[in-house]
C-alpha positions as a printed NumPy array, in Angstrom:
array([[ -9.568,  83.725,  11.086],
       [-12.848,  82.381,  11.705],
       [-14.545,  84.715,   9.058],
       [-12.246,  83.704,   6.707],
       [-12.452,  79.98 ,   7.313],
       [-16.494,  80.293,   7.18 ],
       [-15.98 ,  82.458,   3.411],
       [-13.48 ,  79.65 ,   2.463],
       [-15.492,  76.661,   3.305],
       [-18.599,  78.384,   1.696],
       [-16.766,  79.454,  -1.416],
       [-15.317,  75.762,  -1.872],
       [-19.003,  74.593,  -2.467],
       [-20.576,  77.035,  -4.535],
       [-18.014,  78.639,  -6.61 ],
       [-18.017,  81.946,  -8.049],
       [-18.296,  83.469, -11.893],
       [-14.596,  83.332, -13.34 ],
       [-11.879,  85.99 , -11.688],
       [-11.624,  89.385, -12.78 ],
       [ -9.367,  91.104, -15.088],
       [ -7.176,  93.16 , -13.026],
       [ -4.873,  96.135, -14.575],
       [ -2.018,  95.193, -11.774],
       [ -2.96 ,  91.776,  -9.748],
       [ -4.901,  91.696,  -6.768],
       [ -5.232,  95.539,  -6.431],
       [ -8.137,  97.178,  -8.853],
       [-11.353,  96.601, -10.282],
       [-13.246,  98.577, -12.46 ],
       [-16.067,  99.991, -10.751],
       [-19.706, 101.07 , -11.458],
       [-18.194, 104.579, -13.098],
       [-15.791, 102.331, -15.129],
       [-13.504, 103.844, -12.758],
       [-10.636, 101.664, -11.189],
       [-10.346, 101.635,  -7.686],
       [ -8.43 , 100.185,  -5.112],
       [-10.109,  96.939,  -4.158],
       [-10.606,  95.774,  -0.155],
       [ -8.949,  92.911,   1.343],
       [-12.343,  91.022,   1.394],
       [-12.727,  90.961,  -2.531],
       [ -9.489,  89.819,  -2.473],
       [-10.019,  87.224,  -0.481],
       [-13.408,  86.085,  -2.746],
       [-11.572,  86.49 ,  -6.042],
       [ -8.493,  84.404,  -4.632],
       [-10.501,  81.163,  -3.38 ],
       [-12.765,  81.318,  -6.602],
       [ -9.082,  81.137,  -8.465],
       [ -8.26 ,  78.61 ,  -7.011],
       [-11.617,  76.265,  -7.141],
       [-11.203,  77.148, -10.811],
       [ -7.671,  75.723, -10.866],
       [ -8.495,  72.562,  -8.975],
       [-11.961,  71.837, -10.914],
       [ -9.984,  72.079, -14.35 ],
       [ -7.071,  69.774, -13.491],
       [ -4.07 ,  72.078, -13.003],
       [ -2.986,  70.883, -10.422],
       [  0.558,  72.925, -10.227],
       [ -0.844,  76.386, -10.552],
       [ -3.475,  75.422,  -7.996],
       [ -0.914,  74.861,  -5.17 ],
       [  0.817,  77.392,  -6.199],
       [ -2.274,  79.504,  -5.671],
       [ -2.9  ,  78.103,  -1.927],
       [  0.189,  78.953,  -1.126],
       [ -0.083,  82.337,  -2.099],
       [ -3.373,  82.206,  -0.226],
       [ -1.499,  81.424,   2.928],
       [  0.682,  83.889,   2.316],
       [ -1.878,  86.588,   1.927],
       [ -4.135,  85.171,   4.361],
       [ -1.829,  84.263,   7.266],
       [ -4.728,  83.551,   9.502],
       [ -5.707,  80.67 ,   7.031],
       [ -3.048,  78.704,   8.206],
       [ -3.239,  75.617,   9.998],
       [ -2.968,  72.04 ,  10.012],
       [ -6.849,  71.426,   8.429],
       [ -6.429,  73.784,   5.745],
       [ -2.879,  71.967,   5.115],
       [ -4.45 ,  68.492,   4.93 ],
       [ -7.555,  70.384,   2.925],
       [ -4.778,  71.097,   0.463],
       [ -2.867,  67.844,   0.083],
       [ -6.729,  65.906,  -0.508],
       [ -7.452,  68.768,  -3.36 ],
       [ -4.351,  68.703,  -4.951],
       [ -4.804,  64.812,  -5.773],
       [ -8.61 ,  65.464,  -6.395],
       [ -7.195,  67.804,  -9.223],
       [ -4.978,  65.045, -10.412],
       [ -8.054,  62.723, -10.775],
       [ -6.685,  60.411,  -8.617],
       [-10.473,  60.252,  -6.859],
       [ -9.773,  57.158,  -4.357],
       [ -6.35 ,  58.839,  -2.798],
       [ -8.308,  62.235,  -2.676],
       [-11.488,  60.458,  -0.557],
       [ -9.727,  58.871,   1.65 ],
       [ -7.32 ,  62.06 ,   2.216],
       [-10.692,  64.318,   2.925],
       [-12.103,  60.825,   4.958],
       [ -8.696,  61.392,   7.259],
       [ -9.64 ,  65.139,   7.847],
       [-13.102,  64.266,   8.979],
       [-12.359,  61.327,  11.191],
       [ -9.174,  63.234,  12.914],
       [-11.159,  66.943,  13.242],
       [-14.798,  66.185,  13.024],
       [-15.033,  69.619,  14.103],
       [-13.215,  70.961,  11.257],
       [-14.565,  74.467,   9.761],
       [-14.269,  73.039,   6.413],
       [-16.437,  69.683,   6.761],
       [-18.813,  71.194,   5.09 ],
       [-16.364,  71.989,   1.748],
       [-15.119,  68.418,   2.429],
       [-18.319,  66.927,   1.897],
       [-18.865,  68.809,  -1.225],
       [-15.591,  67.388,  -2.623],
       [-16.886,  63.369,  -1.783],
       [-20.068,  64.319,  -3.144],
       [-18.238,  65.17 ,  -6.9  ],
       [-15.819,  61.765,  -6.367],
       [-19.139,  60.235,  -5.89 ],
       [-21.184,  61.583,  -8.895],
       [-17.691,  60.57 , -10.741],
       [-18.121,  56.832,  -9.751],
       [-22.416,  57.099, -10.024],
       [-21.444,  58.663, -13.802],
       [-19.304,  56.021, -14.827],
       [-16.228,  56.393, -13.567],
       [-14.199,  52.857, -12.467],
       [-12.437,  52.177,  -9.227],
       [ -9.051,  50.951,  -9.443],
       [ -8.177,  48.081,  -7.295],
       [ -4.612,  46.912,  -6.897],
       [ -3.414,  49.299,  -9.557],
       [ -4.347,  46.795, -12.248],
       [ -8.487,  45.781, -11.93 ],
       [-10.935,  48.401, -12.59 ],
       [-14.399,  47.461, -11.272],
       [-17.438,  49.034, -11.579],
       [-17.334,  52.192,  -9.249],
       [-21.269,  52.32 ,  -8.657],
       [-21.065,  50.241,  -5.773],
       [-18.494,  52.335,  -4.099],
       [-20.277,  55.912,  -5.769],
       [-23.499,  54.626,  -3.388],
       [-21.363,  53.847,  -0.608],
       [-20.064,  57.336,  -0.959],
       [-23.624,  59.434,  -0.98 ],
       [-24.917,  57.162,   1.473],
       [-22.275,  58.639,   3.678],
       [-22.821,  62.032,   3.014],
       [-26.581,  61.466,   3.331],
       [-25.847,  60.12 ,   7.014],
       [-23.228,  62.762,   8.007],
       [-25.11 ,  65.979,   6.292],
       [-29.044,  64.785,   7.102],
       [-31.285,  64.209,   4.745],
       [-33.073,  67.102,   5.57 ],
       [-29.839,  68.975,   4.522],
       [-29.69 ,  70.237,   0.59 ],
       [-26.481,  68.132,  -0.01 ],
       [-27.748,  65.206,   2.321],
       [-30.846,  65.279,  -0.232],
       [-28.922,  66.083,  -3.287],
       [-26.774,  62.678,  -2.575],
       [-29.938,  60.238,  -1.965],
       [-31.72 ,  61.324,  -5.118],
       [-28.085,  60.979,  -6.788],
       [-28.18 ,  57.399,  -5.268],
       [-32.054,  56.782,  -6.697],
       [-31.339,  57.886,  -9.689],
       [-28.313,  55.555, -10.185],
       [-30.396,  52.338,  -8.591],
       [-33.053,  53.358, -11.355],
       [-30.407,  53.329, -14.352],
       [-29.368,  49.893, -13.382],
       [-32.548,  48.734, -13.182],
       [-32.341,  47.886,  -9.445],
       [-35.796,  48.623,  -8.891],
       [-36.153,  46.684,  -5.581],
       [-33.497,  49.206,  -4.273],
       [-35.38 ,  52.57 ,  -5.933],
       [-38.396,  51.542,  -4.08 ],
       [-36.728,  51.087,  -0.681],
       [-34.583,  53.952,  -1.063],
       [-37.643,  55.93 ,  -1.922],
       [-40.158,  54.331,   0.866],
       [-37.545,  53.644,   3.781],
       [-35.047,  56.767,   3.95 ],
       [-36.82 ,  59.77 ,   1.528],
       [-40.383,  59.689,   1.398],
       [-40.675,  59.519,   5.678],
       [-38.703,  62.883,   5.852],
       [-40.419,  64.753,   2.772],
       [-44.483,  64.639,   3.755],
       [-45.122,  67.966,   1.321],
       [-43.1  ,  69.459,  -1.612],
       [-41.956,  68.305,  -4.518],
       [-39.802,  65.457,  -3.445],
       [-42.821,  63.787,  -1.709],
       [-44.218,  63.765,  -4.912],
       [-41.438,  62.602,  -6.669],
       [-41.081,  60.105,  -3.72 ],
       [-44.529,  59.144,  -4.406],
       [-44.593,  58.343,  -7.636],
       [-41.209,  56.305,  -7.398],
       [-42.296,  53.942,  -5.432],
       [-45.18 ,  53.594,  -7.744],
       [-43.237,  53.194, -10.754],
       [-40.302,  51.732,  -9.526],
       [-42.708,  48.896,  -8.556],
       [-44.344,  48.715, -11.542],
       [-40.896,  48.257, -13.296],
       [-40.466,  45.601, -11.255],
       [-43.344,  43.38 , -12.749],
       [-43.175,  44.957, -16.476],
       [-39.066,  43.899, -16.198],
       [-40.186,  40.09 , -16.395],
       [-41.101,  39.054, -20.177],
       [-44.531,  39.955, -21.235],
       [-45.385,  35.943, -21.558],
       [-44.229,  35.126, -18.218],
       [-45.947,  38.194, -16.356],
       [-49.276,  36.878, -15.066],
       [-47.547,  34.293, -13.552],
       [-45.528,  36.635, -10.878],
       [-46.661,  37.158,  -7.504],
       [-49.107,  40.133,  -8.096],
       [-47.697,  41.99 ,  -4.627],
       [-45.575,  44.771,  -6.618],
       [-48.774,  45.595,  -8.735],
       [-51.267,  45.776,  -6.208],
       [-48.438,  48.156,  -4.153],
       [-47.84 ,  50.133,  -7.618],
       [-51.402,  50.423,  -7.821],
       [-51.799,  51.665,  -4.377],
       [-49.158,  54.175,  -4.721],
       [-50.762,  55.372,  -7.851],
       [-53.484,  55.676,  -6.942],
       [-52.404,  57.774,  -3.827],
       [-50.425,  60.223,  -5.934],
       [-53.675,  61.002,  -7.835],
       [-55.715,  61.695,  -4.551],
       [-53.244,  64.069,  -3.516],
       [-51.994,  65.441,  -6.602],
       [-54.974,  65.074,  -9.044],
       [-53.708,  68.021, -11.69 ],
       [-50.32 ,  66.309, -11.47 ],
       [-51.488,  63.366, -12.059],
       [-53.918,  64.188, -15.31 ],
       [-50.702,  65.76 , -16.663],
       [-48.819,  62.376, -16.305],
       [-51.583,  60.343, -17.322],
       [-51.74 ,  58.378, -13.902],
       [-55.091,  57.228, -14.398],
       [-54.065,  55.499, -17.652],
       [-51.147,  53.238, -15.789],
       [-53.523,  52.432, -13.045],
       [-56.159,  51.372, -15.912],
       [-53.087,  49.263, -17.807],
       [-51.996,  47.737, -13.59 ],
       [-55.904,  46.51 , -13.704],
       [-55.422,  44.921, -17.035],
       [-52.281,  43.416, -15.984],
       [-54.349,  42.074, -12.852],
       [-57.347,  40.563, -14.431],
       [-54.839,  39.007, -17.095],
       [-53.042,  37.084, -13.968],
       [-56.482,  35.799, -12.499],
       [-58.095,  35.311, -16.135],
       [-54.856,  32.744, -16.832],
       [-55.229,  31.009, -13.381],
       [-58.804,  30.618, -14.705],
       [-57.907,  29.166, -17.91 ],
       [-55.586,  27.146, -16.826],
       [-58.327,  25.398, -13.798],
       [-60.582,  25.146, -17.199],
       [-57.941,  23.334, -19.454],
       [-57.186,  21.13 , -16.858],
       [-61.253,  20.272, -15.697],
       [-61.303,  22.028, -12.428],
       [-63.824,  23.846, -13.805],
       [-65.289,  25.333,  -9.814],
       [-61.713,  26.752, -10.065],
       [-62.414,  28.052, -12.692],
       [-65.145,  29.974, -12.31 ],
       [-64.237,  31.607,  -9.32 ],
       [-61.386,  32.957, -10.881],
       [-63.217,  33.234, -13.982],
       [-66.331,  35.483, -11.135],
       [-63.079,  37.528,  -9.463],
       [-62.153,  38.706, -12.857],
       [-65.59 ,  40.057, -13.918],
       [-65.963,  41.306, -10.21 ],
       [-62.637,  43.272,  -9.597],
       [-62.   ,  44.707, -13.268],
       [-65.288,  44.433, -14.841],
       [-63.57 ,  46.856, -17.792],
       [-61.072,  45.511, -18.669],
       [-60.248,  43.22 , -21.712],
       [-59.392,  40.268, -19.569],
       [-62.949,  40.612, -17.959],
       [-64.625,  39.963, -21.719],
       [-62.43 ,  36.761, -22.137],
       [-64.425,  35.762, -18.869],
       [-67.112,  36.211, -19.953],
       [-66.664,  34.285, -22.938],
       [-65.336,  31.552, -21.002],
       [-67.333,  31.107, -17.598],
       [-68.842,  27.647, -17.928],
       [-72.427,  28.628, -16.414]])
């Protein structure tokens, strides 16, 4: 039983090519001489649970518990009350009816947290999640329909706590969660999902570059989200954190960062921070403060002595 609850949970998450063609069902294959031969109870077994993923994935709901059962029946072993409950939570996930189905697989794991097939469970909350991060609305009271990213977050976040980040589907469901934070435009929340619970567990690799250069950008978005006119008059911390974060990536990843241009956004951040200080300046100057002035006028030519901003002080300094 146990090797066939380990295939079954394992099988549930990664799926298989599409069944075979058999001459009589569940009996031959065609081997490597085009022969057909008896097949062993093992490849019946695989070509059964792939059947059945099949079925639930594509919404027929009928044929696919029509299919466990015939599991159970060939697979006597199978039987027992967490592949039962397993059942009942994919039979409504085939329906579509995503919040029933969660909270069906959230009863198995909080009544058998040792259960064989957690790990086939989790698979299944990650898809209702990508559903609700995709678009997907939550039904409340039969009649509202919210929103569901709120409640697609909620879901990875869970799956990121239960499975570890360090796991492939713990990982799979923060990025999921990043990338639906960057689509809204909730930049605050990129950058702390980034900096707080991915970039401290990923020091090499890919994703601490990718973490790396999201909390650059994502910070950057921050400031370039206000309107261009208003800009230099935001706090300049998200910049001058940007900056730092760009300019980190292209210490540590200097031919990934000449491919993506990284020392062109740190050159448009300095703009963007001489153009804050240079209207401070003009601003002392309009109003006759001109000491004021000047030293924002001398911080200007100082800090970003190339940038366009820097030629307007220039121009303006009252020596």
């Amino acid at each position: 039983m146990l090797k066939y609850t380990f295939i079954l949970a394992a099988l549930l998450i990664i799926g298989l090519p599409p069944a075979f063609s058999f001459p009589s069902p569940d009996v031959w294959r065609l081997d490597n001489d085009e022969k057909w031969t008896l097949i062993s109870p093992d490849d019946k077994f695989l070509v059964a649970v792939a059947e059945v993923k099949k079925l639930v994935n594509t919404g027929q709901t009928e044929p696919a518990r029509l299919a466990y059962e015939q599991l159970k029946k060939d697979f006597p072993e199978l039987a027992d009350p967490d592949l039962d409950a397993f059942i009942e939570a994919d039979l409504l996930f085939s329906q579509g009816k995503f919040t029933k189905a969660y909270r069906a697989y959230e009863k198995i794991i909080k009544e058998r947290p040792q259960s064989r097939l957690r790990p086939a469970i989790l698979d299944r909350q990650y898809a209702i999640g990508t559903a609700y991060l995709g678009g997907l609305k939550k039904s409340v009271l039969r009649v509202i329909k919210l929103k569901g990213d709120p409640e697609g977050v909620r879901i990875m976040e869970t799956i990121t706590d239960r499975a570890g980040i360090q796991s492939a589907l713990g990982l799979r469901a923060s990025l999921a969660v990043v990338e639906n934070y960057h689509k809204r435009e909730l930049f605050n929340d990129e950058y702390d999902k980034w900096h707080d619970d991915i970039s401290p567990q990923y020091k090499t690799g890919q994703i601490a570059k990718d973490a790396l250069l999201g909390m650059a950008a994502s910070k950057h978005a921050i400031y370039n989200r206000q309107p261009e006119e208003k800009r230099a008059f935001y706090d300049a911390a998200n910049l001058l954190t940007a900056r730092t974060n760009y300019e980190n990536f292209v210490d540590n990843y200097p031919k990934d960062a000449e491919r993506l241009g990284t020392s062109e956004i740190i050159e448009q951040i300095d703009e963007q921070l001489a153009e804050k200080h240079l209207v401070i300046a003009k601003y002392y100057h309009r109003t006759g403060h001109i000491q004021a002035a000047n030293l924002y006028y001398d911080m200007v030519l100082r800090d970003y002595p190339q940038t366009d901003a820097a030629q307007a002080a220039r121009q303006s300094r009252n020596y």
